[in-house]
N, C-alpha and C positions, 0 to 999 in steps of 0.2 A: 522757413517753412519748406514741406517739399512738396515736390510735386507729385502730381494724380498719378506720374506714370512710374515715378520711385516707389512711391505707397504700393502701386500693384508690384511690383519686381520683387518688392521684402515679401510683400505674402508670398508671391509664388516660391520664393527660397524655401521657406518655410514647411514641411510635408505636414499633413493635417494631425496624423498621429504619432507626432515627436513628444506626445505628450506623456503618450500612454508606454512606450519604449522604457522609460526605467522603472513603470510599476511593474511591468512585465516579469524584467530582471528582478524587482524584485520576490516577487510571487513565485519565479522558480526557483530562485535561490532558498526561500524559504519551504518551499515542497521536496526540495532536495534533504534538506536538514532534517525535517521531520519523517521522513523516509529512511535515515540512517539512523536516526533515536530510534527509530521501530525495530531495526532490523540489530540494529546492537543490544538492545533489550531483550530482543527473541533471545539473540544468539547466548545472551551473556546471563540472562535467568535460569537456574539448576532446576532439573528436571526432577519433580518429584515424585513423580509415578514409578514405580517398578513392572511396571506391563502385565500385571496380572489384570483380572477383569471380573467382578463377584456377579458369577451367573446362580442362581437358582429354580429348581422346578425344570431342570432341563435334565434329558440324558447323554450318557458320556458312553462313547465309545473308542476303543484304542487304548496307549501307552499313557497315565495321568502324567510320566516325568517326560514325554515327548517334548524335543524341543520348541513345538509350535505346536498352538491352541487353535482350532477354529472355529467361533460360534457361530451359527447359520441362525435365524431368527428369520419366521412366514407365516404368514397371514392369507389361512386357502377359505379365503370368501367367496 
């Protein structure tokens, strides 16, 4: 058997949250991962839009083959 004061000396070795150290690891390793499925999916999904924008009930002013569009949209409450 051991004694009272071996029994305290193992716990004190011991740090209280040696428990929680490899969920840790693994929670960021696994936030890691799903943060690079995200960003490789952005990156690697084809862009379907052609940057047009179907406005109606508005009016146009300037060049229509101008190489930039800008629609303003206000609300004078």
């Amino acid at each position: 058997m051991t004694t009272r004061s071996e029994r305290r000396q193992n716990k004190s070795n011991k740090s209280p949250d040696s428990g929680q150290k490899p969920w840790m690891l693994w929670g960021g390793a696994a936030i890691v991962v799903i943060a690079i499925v995200i960003v490789a999916f952005v990156a690697l999904s084809p862009d379907d839009s052609d940057g047009s924008a179907l406005v109606t009930g508005g009016s146009f002013i300037g060049d229509p083959n101008a190489p930039v569009t800008l629609v303003e949209f206000a609300d004078f409450q």
